[in-house]
N, C-alpha and C positions, 0 to 999 in steps of 0.2 A: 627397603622400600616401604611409603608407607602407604596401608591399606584406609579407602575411604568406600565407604559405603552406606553410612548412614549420619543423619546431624549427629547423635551418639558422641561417632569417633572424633566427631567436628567439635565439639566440646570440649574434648582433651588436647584438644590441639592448640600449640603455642610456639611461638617463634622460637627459635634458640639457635647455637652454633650451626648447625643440621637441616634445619627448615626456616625457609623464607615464605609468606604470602603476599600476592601482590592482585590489585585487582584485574588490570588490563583489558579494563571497557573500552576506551579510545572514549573521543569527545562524541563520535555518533553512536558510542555503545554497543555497537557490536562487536568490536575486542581489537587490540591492536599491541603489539609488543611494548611494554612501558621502556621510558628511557634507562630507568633506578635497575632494570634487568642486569645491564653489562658490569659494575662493581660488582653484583653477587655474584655472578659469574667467576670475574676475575679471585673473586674475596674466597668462595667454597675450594674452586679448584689449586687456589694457593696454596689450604688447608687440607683437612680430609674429607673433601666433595659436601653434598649435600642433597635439598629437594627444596625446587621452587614451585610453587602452587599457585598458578594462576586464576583469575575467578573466584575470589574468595573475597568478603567485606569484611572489616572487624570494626565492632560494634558493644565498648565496653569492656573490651579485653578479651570479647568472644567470637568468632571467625561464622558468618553465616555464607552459604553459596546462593552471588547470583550470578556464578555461569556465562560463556563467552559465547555471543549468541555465532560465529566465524572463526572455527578454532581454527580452519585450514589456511583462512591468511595470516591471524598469528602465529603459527607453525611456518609457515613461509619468511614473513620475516626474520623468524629465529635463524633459519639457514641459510638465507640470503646472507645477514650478516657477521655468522659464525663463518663465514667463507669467505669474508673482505678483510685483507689483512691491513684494510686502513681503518678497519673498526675494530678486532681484537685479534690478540696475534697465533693462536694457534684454536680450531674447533675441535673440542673434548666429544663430543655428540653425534650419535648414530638415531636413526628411527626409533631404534627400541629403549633411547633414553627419551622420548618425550611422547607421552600417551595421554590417551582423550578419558577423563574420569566420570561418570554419570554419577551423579548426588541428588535426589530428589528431585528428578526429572530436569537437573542444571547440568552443562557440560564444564568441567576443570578442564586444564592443563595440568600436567605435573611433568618435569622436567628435573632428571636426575643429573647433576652433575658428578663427576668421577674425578677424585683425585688425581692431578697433574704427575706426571713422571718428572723424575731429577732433570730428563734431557727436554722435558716442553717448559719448564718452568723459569721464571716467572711466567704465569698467563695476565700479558698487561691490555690495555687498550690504546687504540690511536696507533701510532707505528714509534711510541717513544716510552720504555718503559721506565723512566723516570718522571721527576718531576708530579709525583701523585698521581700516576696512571697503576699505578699496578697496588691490588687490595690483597685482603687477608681477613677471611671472618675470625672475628673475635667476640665471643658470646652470640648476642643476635645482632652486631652491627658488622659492616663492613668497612674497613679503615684502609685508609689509604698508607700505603707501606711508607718508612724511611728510604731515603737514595743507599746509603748505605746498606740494608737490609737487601736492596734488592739487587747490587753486586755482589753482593756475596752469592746471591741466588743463580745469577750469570756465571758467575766464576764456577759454581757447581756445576752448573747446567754443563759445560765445555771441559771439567778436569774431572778425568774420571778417577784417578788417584790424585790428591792435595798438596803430597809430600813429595812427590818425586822431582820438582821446580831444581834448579840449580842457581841458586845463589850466587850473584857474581861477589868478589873482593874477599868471599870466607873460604877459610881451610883448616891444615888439619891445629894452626897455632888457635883455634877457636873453638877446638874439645878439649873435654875433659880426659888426660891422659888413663886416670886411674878408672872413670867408669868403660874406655872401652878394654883396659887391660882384664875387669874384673868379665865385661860379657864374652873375652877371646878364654878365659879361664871357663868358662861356665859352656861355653860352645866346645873348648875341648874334651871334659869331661863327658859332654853329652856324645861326643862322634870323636875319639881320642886319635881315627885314624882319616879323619877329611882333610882331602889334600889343602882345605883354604888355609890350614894352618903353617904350612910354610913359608905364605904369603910377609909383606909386610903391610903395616898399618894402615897404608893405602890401599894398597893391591887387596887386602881385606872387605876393605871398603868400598871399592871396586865391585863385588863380589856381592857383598849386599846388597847395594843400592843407595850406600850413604855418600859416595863419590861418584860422580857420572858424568859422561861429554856426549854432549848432542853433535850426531855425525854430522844434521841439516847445517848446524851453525857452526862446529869447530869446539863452541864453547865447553869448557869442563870444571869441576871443582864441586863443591860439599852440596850436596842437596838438601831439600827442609829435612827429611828424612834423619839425615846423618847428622846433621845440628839437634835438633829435637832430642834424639836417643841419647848422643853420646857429649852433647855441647855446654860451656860452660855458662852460667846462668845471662850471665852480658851479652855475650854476643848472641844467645837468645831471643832477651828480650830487644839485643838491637834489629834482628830480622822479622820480630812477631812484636810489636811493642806492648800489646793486649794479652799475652801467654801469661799463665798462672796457674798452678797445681796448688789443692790445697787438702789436704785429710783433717777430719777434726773427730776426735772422738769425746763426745757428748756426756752429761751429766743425763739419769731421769728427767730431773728440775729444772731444762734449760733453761729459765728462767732468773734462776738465783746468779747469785753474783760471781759464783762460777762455771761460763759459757762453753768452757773445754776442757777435759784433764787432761788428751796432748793434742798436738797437733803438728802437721809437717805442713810446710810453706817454703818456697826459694827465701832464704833470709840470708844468706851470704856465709854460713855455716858448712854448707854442700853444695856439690855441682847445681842442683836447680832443675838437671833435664829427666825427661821422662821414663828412662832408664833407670836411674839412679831410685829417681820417684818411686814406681814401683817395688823395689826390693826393700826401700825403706818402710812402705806402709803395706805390702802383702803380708809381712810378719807382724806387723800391728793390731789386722783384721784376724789374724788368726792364734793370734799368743794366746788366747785363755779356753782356747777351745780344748774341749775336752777327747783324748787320744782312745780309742781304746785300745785293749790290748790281743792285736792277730797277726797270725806269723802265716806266712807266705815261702814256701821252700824252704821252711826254718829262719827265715829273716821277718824280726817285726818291721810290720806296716805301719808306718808315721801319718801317712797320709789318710783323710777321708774323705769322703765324696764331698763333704760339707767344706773342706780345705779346698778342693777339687773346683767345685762351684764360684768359693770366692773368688781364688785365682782368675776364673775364668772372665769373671763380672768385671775383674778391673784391669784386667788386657780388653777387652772390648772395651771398657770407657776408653780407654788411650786410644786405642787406636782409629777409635771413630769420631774422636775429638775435630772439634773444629776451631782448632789455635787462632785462627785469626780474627774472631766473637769476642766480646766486651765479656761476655762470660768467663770462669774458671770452671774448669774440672775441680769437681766436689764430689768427695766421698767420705762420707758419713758414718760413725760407728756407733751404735747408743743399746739401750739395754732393749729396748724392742726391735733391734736387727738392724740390716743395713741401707745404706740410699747411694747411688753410684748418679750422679747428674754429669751430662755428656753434653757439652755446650756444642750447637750443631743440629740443624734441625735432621730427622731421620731420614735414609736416602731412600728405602722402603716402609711400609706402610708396619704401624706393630703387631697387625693378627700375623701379615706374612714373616716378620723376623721369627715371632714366638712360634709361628710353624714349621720355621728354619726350610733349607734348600733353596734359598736365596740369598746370594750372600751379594753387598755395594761397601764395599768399604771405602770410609773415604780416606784414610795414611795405608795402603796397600803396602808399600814400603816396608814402611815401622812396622804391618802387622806379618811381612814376610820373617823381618828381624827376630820378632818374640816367636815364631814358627822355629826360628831354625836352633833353638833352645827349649824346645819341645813346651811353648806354652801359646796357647788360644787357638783358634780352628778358621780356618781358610772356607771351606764348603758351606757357607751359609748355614753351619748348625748349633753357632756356638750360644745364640740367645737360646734356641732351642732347649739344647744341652743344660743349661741354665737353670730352664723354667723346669726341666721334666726332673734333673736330679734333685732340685731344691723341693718341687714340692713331692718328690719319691720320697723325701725324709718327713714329709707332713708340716712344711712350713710353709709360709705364703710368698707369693713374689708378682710385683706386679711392672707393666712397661709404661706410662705414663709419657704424651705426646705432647709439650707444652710450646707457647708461641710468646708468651710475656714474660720476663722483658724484652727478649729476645730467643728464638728458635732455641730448643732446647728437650732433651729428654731424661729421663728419673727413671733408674729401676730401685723398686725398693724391692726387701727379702727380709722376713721379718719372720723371728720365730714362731717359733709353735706354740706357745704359750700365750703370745697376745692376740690369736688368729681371735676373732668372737664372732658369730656368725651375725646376718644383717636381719632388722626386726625382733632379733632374741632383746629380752629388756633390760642385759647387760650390757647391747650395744647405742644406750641410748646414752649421751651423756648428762641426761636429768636426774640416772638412774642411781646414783650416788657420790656423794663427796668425792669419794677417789676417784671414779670415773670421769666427774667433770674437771678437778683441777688439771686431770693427764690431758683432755682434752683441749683446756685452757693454755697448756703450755704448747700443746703440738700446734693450735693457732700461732701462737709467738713464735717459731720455732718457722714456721711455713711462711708467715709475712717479713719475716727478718730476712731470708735467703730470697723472696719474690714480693715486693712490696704493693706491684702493682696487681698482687695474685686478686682474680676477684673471689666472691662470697661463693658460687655456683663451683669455681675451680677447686676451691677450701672442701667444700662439701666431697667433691670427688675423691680426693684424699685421703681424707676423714671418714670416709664409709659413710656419713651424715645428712639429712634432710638440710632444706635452705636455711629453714623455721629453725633447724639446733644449731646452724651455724652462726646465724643468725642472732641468736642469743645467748652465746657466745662472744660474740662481739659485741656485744651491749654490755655486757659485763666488765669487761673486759673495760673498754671506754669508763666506765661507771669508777673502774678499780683506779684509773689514771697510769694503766697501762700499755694505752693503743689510744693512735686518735687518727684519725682521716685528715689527708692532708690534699686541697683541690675537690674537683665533683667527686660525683659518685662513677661519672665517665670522664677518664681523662686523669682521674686524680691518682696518691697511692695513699700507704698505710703505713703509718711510724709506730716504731715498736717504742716506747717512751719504758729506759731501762730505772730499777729503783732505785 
């Protein structure tokens, strides 16, 4: 929340993702609810909430109070029509989100909105949430969502697990025989006496939740689930036309003329599904790590918390993927650590994942699957898990909540060597040649993957001030490496390769 008490704090105050000011004089001046209210409304609680501050002039770029001489009928109208669902479709708002601020003898409003849940969301207006009723703050505007953006938002809202849909017209001639032969291999090993193995490949499947008949309807056959894990790359992309895995492991110099030294992608070489996926690039992320040497009842240990970690990072990408996004699942490997991007906007908030005992997965399914193989965590603790053993080894890790191009999340995990603390004058990239060209490339590297990323979100990333991002990308421009393509809103950023 934020605190106002004096012009002071009024001073430093600026619009952003976070805070709106609006005046809300009314034409006779004593205050009346503006109309431009109900998008930010809709826009914060689409996002992660916000503060709207009513009673506020700006003047220059700077916010002075002249106060709402009737805050009780502005406050009246707020609740009259947070309560009409022919004016917005669900009210986020108790008394103790909206309170009366005194500033030098002016009275504010300020009106905290709260993060929408998976089950309220979209918060649109009018009783249609298409068609440009339903918003999403983006920096300090509010934008009116895609139709597309905002089924997918519905479709959340109503499916609490993603994957468990049943497919009509697929089965089992639409897997891949050899990846479920290798996970019944791998399942036995781990439980060598569970009765599912006498089963056959259905009746297996059955069992999981890759095969299932809804009693309501009759219906039966392969669910997203059991396609996804075990299916062959076609008939995939014939149920998900958007699905796309992709691992890339990075040079320093993304830049230079070589973009990847490997990389996995569906290319008609392997199955393609998410299964497979993982076995191929968990060994990739962890081939060069270093073992030490400790014996456990006389048996050495291969494994270490740092193995331990990764594994766990990229069973949570899978499984909380949202396959049916314009996005790919990207995981990233490069010499300052790693990036797991999970296309899908987050179905909990990121303090509460990273303080785990929450857990919303959205392929429940698929994440039962990798459970019954002893890998990734059900009890809402596995981001937890994550964050405490990654930085138990003194490496950094961050959860990143992103909305452009589309709903999407990033954890990076990044060693211990590049951690550099913020303000120290090694974290500046003026600070030297080396510094700035690393920096130079992680721009290129961040507008390549998010073109529409802006300068503020760059900064975020970057550890960096706007001013060094900012010039930055001047340079950059100057080099005839990057050029602005459209406004500065609305527009994106072309990476122009040598």
């Amino acid at each position: 929340m934020i605190d106002l008490h004096s012009l002071e704090d009024l001073s430093l105050l600026r619009e952003s993702v976070s805070v709106e000011c609006k005046l809300a004089n009314g034409r006779d001046g004593k205050g009346t609810l503006p109309d431009d209210f109900w998008p930010t409304y809709s826009a914060m609680a689409n996002a992660d909430g916000g503060v709207v501050i009513m009673g506020l002039r700006e003047r220059q770029g700077r916010f002075e109070p002249v106060g709402i001489e009737n805050p009780d009928k502005v406050r009246t109208e707020l609740f009259n029509n947070l309560n009409n669902r022919q004016k917005v479709s669900v009210n986020l708002l108790t008394d103790s989100e909206v309170r009366e601020w005194a500033v030098e003898g002016k009275t504010l409003l300020m009106v905290e909105i709260p993060r929408a849940s998976r089950q309220q969301r979209p918060v649109y207006l009018t009783t249609n949430p298409l068609n440009g009723n339903t918003y999403r703050r983006l920096n300090e505007g509010d934008r009116p969502l895609p139709d597309e953006d905002v089924k997918r938002m519905l479709a959340e809202q109503v499916e609490d697990s993603r994957d468990s849909r049943i497919l009509p017209h697929f089965g089992l001639k639409d897997l891949e025989a050899d990846s479920l032969k290798a996970y019944r291999n791998i399942f036995r090993a781990d439980k060598p006496d569970h009765p599912w193995l006498a089963l056959d490949d259905e009746g297996f499947l059955r069992m999981l939740g890759g095969w299932r008949e809804d009693r309501a309807t009759g219906d039966a056959g392969l669910t997203v689930a059991g396609l996804l894990m075990f299916g062959q790359w076609t008939s995939i992309s014939e149920a998900l036309p958007h699905y796309f895995l992709d691992y890339q492991e990075r040079p320093a110099d993304y830049a230079s003329s070589v973009q990847w030294l490997d990389r996995v992608v569906p290319d008609g070489n392997w199955s393609g599904n998410v299964f497979d996926f993982y076995r191929r690039v968990v060994n990739k992320l962890t081939a060069d790590l270093k073992v030490p040497f400790v014996l456990k009842d006389g048996v050495r240990q291969d494994d270490t918390p740092t193995h331990k970690a990764l594994r766990e990072a990229l069973v949570n990408t899978l499984v909380h993927a949202d396959f049916t996004g314009r996005l790919s699942v990207l995981v990233v490997k490069e010499p300052a650590g790693f990036s797991f991007r999970n296309p899908g906007g987050m179905r909990v908030p990121a303090a509460l994942a990273l303080q785990g005992g929450v857990s919303d997965c959205r392929n429940r399914t698929m994440q039962q699957m990798f459970l019954m193989i002893g890998l990734g965590e059900r009890a809402g603790s596995g981001m937890s898990r994550i964050l405490h053993g990654w930085q138990d080894l003194g490496h950094g890790v961050r959860l990143l909540e992103r909305y452009e191009p589309q709903e999407h999340s990033v954890l990076e995990m990044t060693w211990r060597d590049e951690l550099v603390p913020k303000g120290s004058p090694e974290s500046s990239p003026e600070s030297s040649p080396q510094n700035s060209l690393k920096t130079e490339e992680r721009v290129l590297q961040l507008l390549r993957d998010t073109p529409s990323m802006t300068t503020q979100a760059l900064g975020e990333r970057l550890g960096i001030s706007k001013r060094g991002v900012l010039k930055q990308v001047e340079k950059l421009k100057e080099q005839g490496r990057l050029r602005r393509v459209g406004p500065n809103k609305g527009g994106h950023w072309e990476v122009l390769e040598p």
